[in-house]
TORKOL-4160 file (C-alpha; in steps of 0.2 Angstrom, whole numbers, padded with zeros to 4 digits, m for minus):
391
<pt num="1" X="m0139" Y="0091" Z="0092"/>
<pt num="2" X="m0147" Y="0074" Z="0092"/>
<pt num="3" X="m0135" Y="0067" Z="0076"/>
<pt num="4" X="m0144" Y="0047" Z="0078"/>
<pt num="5" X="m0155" Y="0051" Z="0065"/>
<pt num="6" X="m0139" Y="0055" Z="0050"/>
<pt num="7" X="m0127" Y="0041" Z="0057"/>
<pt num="8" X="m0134" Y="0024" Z="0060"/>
<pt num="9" X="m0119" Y="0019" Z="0068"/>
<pt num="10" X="m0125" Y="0029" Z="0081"/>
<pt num="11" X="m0141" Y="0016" Z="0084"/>
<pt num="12" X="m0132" Y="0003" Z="0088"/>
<pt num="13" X="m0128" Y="m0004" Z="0108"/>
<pt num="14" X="m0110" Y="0000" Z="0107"/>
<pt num="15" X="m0101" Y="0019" Z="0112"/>
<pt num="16" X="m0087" Y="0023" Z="0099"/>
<pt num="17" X="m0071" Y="0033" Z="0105"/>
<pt num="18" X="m0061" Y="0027" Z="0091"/>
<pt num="19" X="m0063" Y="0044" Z="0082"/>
<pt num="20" X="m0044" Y="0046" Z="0077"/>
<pt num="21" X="m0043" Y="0029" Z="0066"/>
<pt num="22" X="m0060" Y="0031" Z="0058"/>
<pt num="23" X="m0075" Y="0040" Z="0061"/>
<pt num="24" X="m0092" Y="0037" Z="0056"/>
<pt num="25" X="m0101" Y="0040" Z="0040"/>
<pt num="26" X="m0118" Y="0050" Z="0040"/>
<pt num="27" X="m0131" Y="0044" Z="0029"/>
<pt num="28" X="m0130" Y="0059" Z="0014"/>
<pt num="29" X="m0112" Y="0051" Z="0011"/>
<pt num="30" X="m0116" Y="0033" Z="0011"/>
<pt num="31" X="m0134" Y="0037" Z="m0001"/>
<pt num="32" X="m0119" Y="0046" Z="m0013"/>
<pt num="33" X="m0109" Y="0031" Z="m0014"/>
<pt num="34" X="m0124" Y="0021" Z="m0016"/>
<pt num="35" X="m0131" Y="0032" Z="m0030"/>
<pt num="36" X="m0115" Y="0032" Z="m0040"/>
<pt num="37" X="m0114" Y="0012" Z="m0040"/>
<pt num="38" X="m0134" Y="0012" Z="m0043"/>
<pt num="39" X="m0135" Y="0026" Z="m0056"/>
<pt num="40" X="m0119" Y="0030" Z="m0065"/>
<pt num="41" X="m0106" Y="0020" Z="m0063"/>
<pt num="42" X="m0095" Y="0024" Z="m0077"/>
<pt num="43" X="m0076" Y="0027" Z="m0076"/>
<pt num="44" X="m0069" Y="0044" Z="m0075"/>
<pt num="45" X="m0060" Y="0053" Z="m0089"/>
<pt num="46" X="m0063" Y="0040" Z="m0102"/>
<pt num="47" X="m0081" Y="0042" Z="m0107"/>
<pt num="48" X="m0088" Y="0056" Z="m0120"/>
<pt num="49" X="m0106" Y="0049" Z="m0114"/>
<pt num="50" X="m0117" Y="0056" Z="m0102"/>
<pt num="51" X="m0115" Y="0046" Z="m0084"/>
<pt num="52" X="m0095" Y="0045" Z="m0088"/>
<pt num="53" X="m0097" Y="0066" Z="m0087"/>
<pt num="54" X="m0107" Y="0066" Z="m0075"/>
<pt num="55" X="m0092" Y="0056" Z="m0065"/>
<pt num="56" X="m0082" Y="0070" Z="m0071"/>
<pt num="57" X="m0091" Y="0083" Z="m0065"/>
<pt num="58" X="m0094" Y="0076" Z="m0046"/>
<pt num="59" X="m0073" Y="0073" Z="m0046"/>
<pt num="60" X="m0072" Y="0090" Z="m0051"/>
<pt num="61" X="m0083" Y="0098" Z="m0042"/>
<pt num="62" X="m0076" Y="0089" Z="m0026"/>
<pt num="63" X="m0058" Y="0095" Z="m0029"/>
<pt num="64" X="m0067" Y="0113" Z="m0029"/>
<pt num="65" X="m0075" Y="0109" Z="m0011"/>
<pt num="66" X="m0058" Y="0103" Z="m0004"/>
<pt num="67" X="m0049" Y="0117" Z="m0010"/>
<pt num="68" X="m0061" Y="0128" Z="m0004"/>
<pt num="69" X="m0062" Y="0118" Z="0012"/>
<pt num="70" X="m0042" Y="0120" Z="0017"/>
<pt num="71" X="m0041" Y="0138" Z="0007"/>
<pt num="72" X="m0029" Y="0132" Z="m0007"/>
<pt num="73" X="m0026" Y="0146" Z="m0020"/>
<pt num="74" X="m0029" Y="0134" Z="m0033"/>
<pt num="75" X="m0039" Y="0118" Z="m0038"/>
<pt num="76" X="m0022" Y="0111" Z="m0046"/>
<pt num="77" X="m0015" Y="0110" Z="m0027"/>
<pt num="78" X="m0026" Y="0098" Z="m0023"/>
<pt num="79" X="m0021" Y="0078" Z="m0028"/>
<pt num="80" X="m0033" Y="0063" Z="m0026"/>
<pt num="81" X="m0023" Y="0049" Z="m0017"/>
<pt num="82" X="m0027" Y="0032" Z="m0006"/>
<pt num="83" X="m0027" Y="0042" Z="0009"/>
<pt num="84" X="m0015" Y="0051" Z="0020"/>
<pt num="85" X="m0001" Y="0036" Z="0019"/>
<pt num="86" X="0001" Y="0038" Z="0000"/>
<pt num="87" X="0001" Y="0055" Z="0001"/>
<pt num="88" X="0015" Y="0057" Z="0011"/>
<pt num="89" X="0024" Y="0042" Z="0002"/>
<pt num="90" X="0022" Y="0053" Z="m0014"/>
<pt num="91" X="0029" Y="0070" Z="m0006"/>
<pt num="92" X="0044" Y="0060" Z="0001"/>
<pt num="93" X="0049" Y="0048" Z="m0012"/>
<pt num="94" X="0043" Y="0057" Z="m0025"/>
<pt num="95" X="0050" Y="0072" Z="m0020"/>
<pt num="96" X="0063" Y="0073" Z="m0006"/>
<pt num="97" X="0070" Y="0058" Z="m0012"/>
<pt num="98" X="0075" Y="0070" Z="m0027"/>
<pt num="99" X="0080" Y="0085" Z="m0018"/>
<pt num="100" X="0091" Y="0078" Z="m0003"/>
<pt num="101" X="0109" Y="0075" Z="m0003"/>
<pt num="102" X="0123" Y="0067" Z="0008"/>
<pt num="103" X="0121" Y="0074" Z="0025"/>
<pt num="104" X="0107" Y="0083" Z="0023"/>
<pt num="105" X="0095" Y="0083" Z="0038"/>
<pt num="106" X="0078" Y="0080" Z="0042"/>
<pt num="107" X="0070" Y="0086" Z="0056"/>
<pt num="108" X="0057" Y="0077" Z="0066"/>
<pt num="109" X="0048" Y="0071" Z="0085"/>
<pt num="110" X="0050" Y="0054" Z="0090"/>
<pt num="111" X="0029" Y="0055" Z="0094"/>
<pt num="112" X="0025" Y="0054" Z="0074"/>
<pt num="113" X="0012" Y="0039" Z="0064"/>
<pt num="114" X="0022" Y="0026" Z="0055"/>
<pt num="115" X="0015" Y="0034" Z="0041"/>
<pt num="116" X="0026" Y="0051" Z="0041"/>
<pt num="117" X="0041" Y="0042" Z="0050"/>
<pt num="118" X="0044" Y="0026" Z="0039"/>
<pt num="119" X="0047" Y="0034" Z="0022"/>
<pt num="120" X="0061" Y="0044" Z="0029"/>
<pt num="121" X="0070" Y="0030" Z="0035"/>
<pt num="122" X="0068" Y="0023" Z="0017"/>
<pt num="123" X="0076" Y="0040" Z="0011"/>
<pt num="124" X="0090" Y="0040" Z="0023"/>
<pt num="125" X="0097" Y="0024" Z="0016"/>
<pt num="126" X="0095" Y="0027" Z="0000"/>
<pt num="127" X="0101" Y="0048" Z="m0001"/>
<pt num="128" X="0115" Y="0045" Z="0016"/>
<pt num="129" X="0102" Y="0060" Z="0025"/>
<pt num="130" X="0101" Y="0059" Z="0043"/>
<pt num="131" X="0087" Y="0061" Z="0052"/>
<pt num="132" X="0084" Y="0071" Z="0069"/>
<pt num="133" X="0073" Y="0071" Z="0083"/>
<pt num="134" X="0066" Y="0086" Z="0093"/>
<pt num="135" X="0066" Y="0085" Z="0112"/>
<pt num="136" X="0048" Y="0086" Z="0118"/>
<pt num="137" X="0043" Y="0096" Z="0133"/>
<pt num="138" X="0037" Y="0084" Z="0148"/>
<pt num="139" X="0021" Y="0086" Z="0143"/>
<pt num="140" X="0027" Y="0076" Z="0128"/>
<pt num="141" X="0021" Y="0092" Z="0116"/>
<pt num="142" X="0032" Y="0101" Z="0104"/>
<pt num="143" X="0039" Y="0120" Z="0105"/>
<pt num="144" X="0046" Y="0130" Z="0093"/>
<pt num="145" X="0061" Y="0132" Z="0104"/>
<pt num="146" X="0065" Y="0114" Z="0105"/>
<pt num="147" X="0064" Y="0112" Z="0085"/>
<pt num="148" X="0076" Y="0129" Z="0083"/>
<pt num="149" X="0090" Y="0118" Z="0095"/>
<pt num="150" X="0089" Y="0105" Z="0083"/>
<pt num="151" X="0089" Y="0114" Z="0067"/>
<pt num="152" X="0107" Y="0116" Z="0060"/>
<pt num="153" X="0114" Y="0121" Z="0043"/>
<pt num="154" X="0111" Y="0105" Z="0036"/>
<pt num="155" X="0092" Y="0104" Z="0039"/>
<pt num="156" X="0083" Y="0104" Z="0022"/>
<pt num="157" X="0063" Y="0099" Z="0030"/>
<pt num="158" X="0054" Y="0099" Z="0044"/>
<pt num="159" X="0040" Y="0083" Z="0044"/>
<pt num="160" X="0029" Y="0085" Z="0059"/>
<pt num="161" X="0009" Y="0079" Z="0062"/>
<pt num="162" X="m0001" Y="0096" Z="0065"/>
<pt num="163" X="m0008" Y="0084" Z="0078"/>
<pt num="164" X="m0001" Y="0070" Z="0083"/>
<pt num="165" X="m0011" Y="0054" Z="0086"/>
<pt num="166" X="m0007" Y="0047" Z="0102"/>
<pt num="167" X="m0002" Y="0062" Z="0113"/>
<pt num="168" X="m0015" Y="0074" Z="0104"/>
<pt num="169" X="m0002" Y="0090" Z="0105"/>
<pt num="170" X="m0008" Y="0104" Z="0094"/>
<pt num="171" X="0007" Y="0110" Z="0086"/>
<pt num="172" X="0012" Y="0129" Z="0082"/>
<pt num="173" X="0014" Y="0124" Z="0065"/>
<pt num="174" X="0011" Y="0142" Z="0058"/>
<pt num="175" X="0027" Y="0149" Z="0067"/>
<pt num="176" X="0036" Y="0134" Z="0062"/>
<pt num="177" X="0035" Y="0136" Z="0045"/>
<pt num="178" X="0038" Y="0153" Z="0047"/>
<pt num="179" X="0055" Y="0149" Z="0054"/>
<pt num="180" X="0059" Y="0137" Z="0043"/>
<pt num="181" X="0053" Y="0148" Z="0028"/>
<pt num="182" X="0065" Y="0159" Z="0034"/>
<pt num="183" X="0079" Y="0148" Z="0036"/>
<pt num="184" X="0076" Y="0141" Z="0020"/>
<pt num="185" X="0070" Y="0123" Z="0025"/>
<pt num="186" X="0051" Y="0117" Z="0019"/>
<pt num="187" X="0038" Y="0108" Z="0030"/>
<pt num="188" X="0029" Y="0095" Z="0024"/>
<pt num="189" X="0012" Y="0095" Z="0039"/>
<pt num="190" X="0003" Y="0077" Z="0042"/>
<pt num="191" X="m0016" Y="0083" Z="0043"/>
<pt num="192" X="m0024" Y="0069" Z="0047"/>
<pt num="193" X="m0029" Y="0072" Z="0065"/>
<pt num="194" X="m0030" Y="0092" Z="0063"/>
<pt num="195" X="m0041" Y="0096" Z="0047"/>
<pt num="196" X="m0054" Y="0084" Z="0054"/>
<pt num="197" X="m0057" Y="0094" Z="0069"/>
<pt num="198" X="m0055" Y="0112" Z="0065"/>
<pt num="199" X="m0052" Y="0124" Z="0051"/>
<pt num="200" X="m0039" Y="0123" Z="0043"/>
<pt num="201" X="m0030" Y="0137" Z="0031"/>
<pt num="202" X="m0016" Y="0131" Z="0021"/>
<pt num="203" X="m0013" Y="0150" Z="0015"/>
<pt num="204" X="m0010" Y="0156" Z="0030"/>
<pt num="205" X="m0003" Y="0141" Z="0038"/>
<pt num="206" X="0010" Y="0142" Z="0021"/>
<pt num="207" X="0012" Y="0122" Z="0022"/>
<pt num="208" X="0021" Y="0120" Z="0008"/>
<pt num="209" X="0014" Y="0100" Z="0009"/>
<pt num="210" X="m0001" Y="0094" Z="0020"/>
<pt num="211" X="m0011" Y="0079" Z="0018"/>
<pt num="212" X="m0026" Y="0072" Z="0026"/>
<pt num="213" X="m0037" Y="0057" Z="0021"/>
<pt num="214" X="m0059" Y="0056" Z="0022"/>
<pt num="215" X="m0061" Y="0044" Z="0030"/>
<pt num="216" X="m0057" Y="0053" Z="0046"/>
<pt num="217" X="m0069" Y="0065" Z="0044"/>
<pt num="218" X="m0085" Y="0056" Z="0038"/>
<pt num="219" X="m0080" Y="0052" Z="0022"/>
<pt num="220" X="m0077" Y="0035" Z="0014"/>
<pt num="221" X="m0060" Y="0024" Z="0017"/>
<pt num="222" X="m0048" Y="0026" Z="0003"/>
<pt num="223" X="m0048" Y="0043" Z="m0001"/>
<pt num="224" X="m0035" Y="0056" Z="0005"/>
<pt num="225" X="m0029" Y="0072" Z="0000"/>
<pt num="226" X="m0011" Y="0078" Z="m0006"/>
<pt num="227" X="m0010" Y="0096" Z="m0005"/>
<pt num="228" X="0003" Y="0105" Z="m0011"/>
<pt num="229" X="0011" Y="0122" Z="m0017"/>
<pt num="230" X="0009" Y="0121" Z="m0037"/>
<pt num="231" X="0028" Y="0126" Z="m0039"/>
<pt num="232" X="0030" Y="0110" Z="m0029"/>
<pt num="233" X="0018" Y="0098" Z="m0036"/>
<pt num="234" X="0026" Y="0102" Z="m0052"/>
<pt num="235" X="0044" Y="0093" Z="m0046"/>
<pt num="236" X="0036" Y="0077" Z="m0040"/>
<pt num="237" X="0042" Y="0063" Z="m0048"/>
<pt num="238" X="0024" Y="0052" Z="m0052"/>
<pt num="239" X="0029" Y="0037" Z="m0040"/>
<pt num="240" X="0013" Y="0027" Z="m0051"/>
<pt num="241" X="0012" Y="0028" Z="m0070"/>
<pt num="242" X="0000" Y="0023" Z="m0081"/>
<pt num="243" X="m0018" Y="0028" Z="m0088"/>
<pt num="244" X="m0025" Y="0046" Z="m0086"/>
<pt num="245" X="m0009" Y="0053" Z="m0081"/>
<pt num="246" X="0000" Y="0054" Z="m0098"/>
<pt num="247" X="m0002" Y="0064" Z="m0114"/>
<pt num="248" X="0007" Y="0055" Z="m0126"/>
<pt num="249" X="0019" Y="0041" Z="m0126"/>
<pt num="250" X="0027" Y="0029" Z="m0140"/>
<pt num="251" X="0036" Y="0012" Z="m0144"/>
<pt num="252" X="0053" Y="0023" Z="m0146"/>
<pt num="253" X="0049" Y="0027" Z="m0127"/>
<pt num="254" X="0043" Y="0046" Z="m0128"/>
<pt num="255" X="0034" Y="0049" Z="m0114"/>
<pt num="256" X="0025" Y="0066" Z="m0111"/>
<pt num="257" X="0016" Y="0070" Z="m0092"/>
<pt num="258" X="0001" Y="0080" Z="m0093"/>
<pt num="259" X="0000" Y="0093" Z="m0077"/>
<pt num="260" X="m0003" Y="0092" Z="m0062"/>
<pt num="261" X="m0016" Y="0088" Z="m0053"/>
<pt num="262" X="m0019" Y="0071" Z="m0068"/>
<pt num="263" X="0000" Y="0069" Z="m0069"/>
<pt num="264" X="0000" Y="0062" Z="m0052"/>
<pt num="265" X="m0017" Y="0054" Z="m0050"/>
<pt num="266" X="m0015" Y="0040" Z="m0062"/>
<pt num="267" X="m0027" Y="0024" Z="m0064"/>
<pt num="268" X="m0045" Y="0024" Z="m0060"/>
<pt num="269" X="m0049" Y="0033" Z="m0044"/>
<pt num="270" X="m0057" Y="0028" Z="m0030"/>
<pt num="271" X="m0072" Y="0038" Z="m0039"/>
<pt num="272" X="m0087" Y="0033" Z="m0027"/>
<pt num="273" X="m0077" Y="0037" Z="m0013"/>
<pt num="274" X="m0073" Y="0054" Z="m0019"/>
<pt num="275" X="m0093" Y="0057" Z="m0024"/>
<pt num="276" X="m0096" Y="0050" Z="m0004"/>
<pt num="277" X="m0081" Y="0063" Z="0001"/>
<pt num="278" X="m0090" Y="0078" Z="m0006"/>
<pt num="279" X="m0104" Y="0075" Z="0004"/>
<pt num="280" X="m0094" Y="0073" Z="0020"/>
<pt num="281" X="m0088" Y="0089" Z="0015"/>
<pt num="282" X="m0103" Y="0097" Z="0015"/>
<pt num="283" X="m0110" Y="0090" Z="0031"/>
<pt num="284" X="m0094" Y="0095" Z="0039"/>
<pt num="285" X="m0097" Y="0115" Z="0033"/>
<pt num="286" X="m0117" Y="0114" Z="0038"/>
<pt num="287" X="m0109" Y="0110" Z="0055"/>
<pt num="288" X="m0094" Y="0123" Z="0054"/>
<pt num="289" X="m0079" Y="0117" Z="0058"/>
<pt num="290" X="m0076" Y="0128" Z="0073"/>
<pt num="291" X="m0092" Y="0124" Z="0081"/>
<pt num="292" X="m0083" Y="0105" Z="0078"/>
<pt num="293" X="m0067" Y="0111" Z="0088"/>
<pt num="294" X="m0076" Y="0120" Z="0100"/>
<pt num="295" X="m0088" Y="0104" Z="0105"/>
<pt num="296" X="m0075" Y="0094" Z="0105"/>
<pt num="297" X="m0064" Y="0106" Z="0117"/>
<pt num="298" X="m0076" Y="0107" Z="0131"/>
<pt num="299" X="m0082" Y="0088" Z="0130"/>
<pt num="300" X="m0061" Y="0084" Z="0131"/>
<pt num="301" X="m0062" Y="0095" Z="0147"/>
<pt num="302" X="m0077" Y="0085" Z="0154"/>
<pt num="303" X="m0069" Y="0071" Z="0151"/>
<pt num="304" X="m0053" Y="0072" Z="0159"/>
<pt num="305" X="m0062" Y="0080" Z="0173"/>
<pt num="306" X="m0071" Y="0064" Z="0178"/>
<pt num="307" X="m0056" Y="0053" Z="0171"/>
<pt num="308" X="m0045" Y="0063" Z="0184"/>
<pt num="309" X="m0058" Y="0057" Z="0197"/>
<pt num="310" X="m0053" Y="0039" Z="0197"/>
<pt num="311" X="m0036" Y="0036" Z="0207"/>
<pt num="312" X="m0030" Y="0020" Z="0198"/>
<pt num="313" X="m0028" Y="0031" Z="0181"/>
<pt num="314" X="m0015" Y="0037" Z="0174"/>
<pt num="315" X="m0019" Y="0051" Z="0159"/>
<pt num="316" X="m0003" Y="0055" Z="0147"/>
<pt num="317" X="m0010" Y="0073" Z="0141"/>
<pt num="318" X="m0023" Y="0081" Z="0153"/>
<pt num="319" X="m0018" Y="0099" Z="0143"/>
<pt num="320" X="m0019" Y="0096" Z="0127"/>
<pt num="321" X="m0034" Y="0105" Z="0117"/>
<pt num="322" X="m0037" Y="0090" Z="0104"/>
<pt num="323" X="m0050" Y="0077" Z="0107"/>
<pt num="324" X="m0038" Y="0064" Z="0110"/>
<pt num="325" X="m0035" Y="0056" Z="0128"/>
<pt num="326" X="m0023" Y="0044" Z="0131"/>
<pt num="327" X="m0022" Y="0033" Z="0147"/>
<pt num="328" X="m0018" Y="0017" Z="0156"/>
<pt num="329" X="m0026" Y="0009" Z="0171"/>
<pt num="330" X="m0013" Y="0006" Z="0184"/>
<pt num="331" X="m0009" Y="m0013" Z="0186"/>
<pt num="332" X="m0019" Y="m0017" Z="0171"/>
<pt num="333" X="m0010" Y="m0021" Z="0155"/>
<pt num="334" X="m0020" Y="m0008" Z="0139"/>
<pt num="335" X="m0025" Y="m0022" Z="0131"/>
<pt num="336" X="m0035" Y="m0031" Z="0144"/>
<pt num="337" X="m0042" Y="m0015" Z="0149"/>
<pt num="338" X="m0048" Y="m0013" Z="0129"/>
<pt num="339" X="m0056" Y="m0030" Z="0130"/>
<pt num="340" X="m0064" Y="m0029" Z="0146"/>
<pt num="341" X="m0072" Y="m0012" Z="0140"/>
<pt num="342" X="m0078" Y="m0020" Z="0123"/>
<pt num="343" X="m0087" Y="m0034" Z="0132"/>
<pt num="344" X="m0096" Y="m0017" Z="0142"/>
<pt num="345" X="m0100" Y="m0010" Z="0123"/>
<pt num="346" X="m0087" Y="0003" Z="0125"/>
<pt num="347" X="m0074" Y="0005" Z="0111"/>
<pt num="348" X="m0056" Y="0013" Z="0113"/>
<pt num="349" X="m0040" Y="0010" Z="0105"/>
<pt num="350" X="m0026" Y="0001" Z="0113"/>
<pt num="351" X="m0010" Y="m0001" Z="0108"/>
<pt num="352" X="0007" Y="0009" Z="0103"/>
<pt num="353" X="m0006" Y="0016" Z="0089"/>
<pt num="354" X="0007" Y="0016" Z="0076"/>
<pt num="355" X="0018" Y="0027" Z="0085"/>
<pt num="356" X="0030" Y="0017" Z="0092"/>
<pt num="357" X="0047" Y="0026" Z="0095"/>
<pt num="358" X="0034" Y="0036" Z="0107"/>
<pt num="359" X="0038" Y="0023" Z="0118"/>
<pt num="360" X="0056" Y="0030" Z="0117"/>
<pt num="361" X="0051" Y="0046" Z="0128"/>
<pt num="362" X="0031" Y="0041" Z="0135"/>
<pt num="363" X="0043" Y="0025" Z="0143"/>
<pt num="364" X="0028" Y="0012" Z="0142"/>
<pt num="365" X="0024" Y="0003" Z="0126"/>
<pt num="366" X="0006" Y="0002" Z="0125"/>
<pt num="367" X="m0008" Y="0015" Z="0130"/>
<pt num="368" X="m0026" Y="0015" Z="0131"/>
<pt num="369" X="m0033" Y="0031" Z="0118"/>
<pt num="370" X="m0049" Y="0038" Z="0121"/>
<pt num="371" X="m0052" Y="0051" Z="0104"/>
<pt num="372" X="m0070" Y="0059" Z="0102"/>
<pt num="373" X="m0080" Y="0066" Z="0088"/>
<pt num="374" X="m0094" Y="0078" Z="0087"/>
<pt num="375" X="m0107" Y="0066" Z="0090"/>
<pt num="376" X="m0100" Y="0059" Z="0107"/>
<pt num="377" X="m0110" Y="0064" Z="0121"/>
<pt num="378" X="m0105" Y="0068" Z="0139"/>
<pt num="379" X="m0117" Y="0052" Z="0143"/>
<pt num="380" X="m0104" Y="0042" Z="0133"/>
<pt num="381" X="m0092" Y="0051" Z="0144"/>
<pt num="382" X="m0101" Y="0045" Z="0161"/>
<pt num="383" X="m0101" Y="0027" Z="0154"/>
<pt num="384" X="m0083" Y="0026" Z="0150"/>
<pt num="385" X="m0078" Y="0032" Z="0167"/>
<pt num="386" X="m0091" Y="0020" Z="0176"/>
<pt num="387" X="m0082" Y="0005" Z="0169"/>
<pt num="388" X="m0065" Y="0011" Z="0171"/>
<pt num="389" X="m0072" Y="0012" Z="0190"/>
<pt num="390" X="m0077" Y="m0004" Z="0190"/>
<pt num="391" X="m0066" Y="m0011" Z="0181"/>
């Protein structure tokens, strides 16, 4: 399918394999945002006049969509946030920082985004937890045998990327949680490279957190999603207070929460980039999402069968079934090889990619990543692996 004519990103002299920080934004989502500012741009939840409830209604009815999207048993499951980051800063500090104690431990891979590793250090200090680090196989992936070798009777969560960003690992994140359902330890899943690129089923995963932001997959930047079980939700300390998220308060200092999802979605929202997520949402279903994983398996294997023709590359993760690809040219440092191929029109991503403890077990700092969408082409392929030829 010939996508040039929805994205007009594509039109431009440049190839884009920079998928896993950002993707690009079709035109129904960019006319939704443009539509809101144009046509009723009111605030949301404040207004008893027609284009305030019409706001309302496009919040609400994108809420339904997501839910729908990941299979949450209820609309309430699903929180509006910034994006990924301040989703997962909620459901640690909001939540863990609560329920942890002295020596409790957490249990995670030294291959995770800042995003998910960060908080946890912040926790630590404050609660006296430890964390822990799963051995990764030499393929840098992660088993569940290597997580049960770590888990002890002190381990309380299980924080772990469904995919991780750098190595591209698909995790078995089903019969982890299963596990640590069963040894009575939660798991709290970063989405953020898995639910843009495949379908994903929080009921049958049984996350008991999972967050993922829009602008990963089509959407507009600052918007992400905070799902969680309800029972759970329900225990998360607001970490922002203020307008919309309160029933009542007083000068004597009587506060009352209303529930969740507007107890912990307090302010004005990022209400035009929710209206532009519904539609990315929508585009994203016309596709189907496994026709998205499927594409983007078989171009992953074209790729790293013409990468693996060139003798002075090095590929990190040749078998892993996401569309990431991580790489270095031998004798070249990343970052000259990312400026060399953005004077060639070629973007890629160089870096530690916000991963950097990675380095840890990978032993080199920086990497070049290569991460594709459904709208690369095996064309974009061929010119990548030209100028890495010639490079």
């Amino acid at each position: 399918m010939n996508y040039k004519n929805d994205f007009k990103m594509l039109n431009k002299d440049i190839i884009y394999f920079d998928n896993a920080a950002t993707t690009f934004k079709p035109k129904c989502v960019i006319d939704a945002v443009c539509d809101y500012y144009m046509n009723y741009s009111a605030n949301a939840n404040r207004g008893d006049y027609d284009i305030s409830l019409m706001v309302d209604d496009r919040i609400k009815e994108t809420r339904k969509k997501v839910a729908r999207f990941i299979n949450a048993k209820s609309v309430n499951e699903i929180i509006f946030t910034s994006g990924a980051t301040q989703g997962l800063n909620m459901i640690i500090k909001g939540f863990f920082l609560n329920y942890l104690k002295s020596g409790d431990e957490i249990l995670t891979t030294k291959a995770e985004h800042a995003s998910l590793i960060l908080p946890w250090f912040e926790v630590v200090k404050k609660t006296h937890c430890k964390i822990r680090y799963a051995d990764l196989q030499d393929d840098l992936s992660l088993t569940l045998d290597a997580l049960k070798r770590k888990i002890t009777k002190n381990t309380k969560v299980i924080s772990l990327a469904h995919v991780t960003n750098v190595i591209g690992d698909v995790r078995p994140v089903k019969e982890i949680i299963k596990y640590a359902h069963d040894n009575d330890i939660l798991v709290v899943v970063d989405g953020a490279q898995s639910v843009p690129h495949d379908k994903i089923d929080v009921q049958d995963m049984d996350a008991d957190f999972l967050v993922f932001s829009a602008h990963k997959m089509l959407g507009p930047t600052g918007v992400g999603i905070l799902y969680g079980k309800e029972e759970l939700l329900n225990q998360i300390k607001p970490l922002i207070t203020g307008g919309g998220m309160n029933k009542y308060f007083d000068g004597l200092m009587n506060v009352q929460y209303k529930d969740i999802p507007e107890k912990l979605e307090a302010g004005t929202p990022n209400i035009a980039g929710i209206i532009g997520f519904e539609k990315a949402i929508d585009y994203l279903n016309k596709i189907g999402m496994k026709n998205v994983h499927k594409y983007e398996t078989d171009l992953k294997k074209y790729a790293i069968s013409q990468l693996s023709k060139l003798k002075k590359i090095t590929i990190y993760n040749k078998n892993t079934s996401s569309g990431i690809i991580t790489f270095n040219v031998n004798g070249i440092s990343s970052k000259d090889v990312g400026e060399y191929l953005n004077k060639k029109k070629v973007c890629i991503r160089v870096g530690s990619h916000c991963a950097k403890i990675l380095s840890e077990v990978l032993g080199v700092k920086s990497t070049c990543r290569c991460s594709l969408y459904f709208y690369n082409t095996k064309e974009d392929i061929d010119k990548l692996v030209n100028e890495l030829d010639n490079i």
